[in-house]
N, C-alpha and C positions, 0 to 999 in steps of 0.2 A: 284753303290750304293751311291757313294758317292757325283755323277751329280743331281740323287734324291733329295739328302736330302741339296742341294744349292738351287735347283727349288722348293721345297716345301718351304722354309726357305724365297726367294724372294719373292712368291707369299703371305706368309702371311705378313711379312714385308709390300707391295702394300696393303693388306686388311686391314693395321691397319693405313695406310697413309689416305684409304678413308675414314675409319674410322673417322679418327679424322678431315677430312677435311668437314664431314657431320657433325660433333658436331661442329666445328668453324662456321660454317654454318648455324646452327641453332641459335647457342646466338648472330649473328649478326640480324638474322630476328627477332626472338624472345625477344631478352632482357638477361639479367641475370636473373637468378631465387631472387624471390622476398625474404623477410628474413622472417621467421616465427614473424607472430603478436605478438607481445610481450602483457600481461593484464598490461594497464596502473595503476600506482595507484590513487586510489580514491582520495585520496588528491587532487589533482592535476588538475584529468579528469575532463573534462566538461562535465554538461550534457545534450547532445542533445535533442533537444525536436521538434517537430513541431505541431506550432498553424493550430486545426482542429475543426471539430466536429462530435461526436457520437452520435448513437442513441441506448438506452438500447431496448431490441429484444421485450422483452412482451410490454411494453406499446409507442415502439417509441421516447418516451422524449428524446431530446437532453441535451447531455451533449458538453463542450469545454473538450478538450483536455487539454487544460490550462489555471487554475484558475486565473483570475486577482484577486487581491488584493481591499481591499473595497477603494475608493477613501478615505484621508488621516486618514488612519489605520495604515501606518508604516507598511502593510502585505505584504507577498511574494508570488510570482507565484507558482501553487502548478501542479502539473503532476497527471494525471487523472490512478488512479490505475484501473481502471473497473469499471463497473456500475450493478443493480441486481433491482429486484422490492420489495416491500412490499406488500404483497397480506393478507386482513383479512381472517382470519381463515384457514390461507396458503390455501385457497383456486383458487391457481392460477388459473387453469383451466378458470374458469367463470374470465371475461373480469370484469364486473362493482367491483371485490372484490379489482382489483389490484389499492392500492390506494395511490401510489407513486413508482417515480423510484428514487434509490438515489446510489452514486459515491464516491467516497477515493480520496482525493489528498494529497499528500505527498511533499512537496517544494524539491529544488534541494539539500541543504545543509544537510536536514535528511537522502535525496538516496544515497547520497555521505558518509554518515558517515555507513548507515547499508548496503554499500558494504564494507567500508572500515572491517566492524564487523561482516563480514561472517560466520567466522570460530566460532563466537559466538554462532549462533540460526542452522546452520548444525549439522545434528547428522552425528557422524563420530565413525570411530573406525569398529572392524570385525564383518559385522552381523547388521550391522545399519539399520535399514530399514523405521526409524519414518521420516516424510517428514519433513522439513525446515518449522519453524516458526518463519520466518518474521514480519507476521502483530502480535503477542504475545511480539516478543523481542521490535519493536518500540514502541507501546502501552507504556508497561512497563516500560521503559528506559525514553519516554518523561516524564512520573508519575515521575520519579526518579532525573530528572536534565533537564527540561522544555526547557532551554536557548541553551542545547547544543544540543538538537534536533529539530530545527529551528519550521514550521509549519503544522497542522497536518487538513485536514478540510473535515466533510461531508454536502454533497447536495445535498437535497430531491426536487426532483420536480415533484409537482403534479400532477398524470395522470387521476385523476378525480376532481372536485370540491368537497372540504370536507369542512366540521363544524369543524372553530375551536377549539369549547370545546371536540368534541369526538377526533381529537386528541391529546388535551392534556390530555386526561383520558390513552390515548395508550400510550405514553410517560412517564407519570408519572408511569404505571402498570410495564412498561418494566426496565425501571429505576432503580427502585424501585426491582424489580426481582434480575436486575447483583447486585446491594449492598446487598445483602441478601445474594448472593451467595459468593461475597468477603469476607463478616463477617467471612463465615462459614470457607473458606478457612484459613482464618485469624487465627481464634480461635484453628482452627488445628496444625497450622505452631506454634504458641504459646505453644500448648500440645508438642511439639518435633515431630509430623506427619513430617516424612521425604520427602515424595510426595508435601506434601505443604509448607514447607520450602522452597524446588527446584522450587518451583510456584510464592512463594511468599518471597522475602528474608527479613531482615531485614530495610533494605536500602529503600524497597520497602512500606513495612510497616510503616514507620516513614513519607513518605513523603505523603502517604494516609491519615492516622492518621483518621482510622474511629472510626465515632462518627457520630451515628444516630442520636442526639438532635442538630445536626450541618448540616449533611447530609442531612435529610429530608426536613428539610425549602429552601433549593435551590429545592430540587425534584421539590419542589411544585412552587416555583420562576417560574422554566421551562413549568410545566403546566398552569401557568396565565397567560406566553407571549403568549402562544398559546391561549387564551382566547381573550386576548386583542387585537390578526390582527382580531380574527374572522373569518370567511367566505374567504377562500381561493378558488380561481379559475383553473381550470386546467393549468397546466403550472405555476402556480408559483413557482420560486424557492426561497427555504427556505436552508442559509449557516451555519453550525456553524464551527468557527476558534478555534483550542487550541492555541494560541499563543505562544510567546518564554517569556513571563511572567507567564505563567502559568497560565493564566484566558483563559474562552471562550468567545466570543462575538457571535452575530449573526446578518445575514443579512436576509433581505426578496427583494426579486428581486434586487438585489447590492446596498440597501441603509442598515444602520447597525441601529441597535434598540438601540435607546442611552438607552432604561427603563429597558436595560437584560445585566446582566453580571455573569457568574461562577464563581467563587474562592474556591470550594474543590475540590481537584483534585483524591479524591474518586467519587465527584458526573459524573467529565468530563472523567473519564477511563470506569466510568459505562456507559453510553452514548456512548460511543465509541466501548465498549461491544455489544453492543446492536446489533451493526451490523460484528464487527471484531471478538467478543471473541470466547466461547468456545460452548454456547448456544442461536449463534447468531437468531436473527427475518428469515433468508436469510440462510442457511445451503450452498445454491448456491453463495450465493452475500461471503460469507467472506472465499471460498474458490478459488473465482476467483481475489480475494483481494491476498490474501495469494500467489498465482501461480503467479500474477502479478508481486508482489514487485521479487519472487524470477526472471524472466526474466529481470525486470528494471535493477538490482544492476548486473546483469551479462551484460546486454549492457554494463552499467557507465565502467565497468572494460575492455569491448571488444571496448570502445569508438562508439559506434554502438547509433542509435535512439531509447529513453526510449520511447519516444510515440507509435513507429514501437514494442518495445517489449512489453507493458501492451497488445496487440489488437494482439498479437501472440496467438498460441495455448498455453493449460495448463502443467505447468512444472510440 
């Protein structure tokens, strides 16, 4: 019995010898095991990007991947959030209705700080199920402190040759529509509406400061510039920049319109509405906005390509 339990005792002894001589074995060919990816902090990280070119699906238009900046504007590279069409009378379907495609750029220093403000625009807690509002928290947050969220720009390009007084009748209507809709929000948040409070805070309020005998004369500003290019050709692109001063400017094919410039930053949230908020032109375009940023700010923190994440599928 006791010869047994020497020879069984040896022979495992030998299996645990080969044992360990096939795992020395293996980390010599293989390597060590690698260390789990740490998420960088945003602070910090860089944000990858690579110089490309898209084409939005319904009409083709190409977009860059990344925005240069107007020659001497003092503007920054901005990272292409997705692209979506503008179809009159949403009637995509029919080809001649679709009468622009247009794009979200977001510069590196704003994707840097709304990863770093995550925990901000995530619904959390047991039972959360409302998605992440990204393009809500930027919007807002630039309204609120312009400088500290670098720059913000959209770009329409034309997928058919338009008249430009009919769009600036579409522009002005639409405009005109989100400040109507802020008012109301507005006047709520002021009655103690607690939904509109959490919508719109104080902070946000002050730095709006609407005022329709103020408001409306820019509305109209923006519908004259669109009067005065005129006759736009397929393919042109038409830029507007919210800047880190807090004005918008605009370009028409990379030259900037010295005759146009924003300064209320009720009329440039409503405009930015237009396509990002809650009752966008694009139901498609500001939810592929929204999915975008949330895959951008999870590259910035996995240190992974923001251009490889916008052109991924939907988060």
């Amino acid at each position: 019995m006791r010869s047994s339990l020497v020879y069984t005792s040896r022979r495992l002894g030998g299996l645990a010898a080969v044992l360990a001589a096939s795992r020395i074995g293996s980390e010599s060919h293989c390597g060590p095991e690698e260390p789990a990816k740490r998420p960088l902090n945003p602070r910090d990280a860089p944000v990858r990007f690579r110089k490309d070119k898209v084409f939005e699906s319904c009409t083709l238009q190409p977009f860059a991947t990344v925005l240069e900046p107007v020659p001497n504007a003092n503007g920054k590279q901005g990272m292409l959030c997705g692209t979506a069409v503008r179809c009159m009378l949403g009637m995509c379907w029919l080809e001649m209705t679709r009468a622009y495609a247009f794009g979200l750029y977001v510069d590196s220093s704003a994707l840097r700080t709304l990863a770093r403000r995550k925990y901000e625009w995530t619904p959390s807690g047991e039972g959360a199920t409302a998605k992440p509002q990204p393009t809500r928290f930027l919007i807002d947050s630039k309204a609120r402190q312009p400088r500290s969220w670098g720059e913000l720009s959209l770009s329409l390009r034309m997928a058919i040759d338009i008249d430009g007084p009919h769009l600036a009748h579409g522009f002005k209507r639409s405009v005109a529509k989100q400040l109507m809709a802020a008012q109301a929000q507005a006047t709520a948040a002021k009655a103690g509406d607690a939904a509109a409070q959490a919508a719109m805070d104080a902070k946000l309020l002050k730095a709006m400061d609407l005022d329709s005998s103020k408001d409306l004369p820019e509305v109209e500003d923006l519908a004259r510039v669109f009067e005065a290019i005129g006759n736009m050709s397929k393919g042109t692109l038409v830029t507007f920049t919210w800047r880190q001063d807090g004005t918008l400017c605009m370009a028409v094919d990379g030259v900037a319109r010295k005759d146009f410039v924003l300064r209320r930053t009720a009329v440039i949230r409503a405009l930015f509405d237009v396509y990002c908020g809650e009752q966008p032109v694009s139901v498609e375009g500001a939810e592929a906005f929204r999915a975008a940023l949330v895959r951008m700010t999870d590259a910035i923190m996995a240190g992974d390509s923001v251009t490889d994440a916008a052109a991924g599928s939907r988060a």
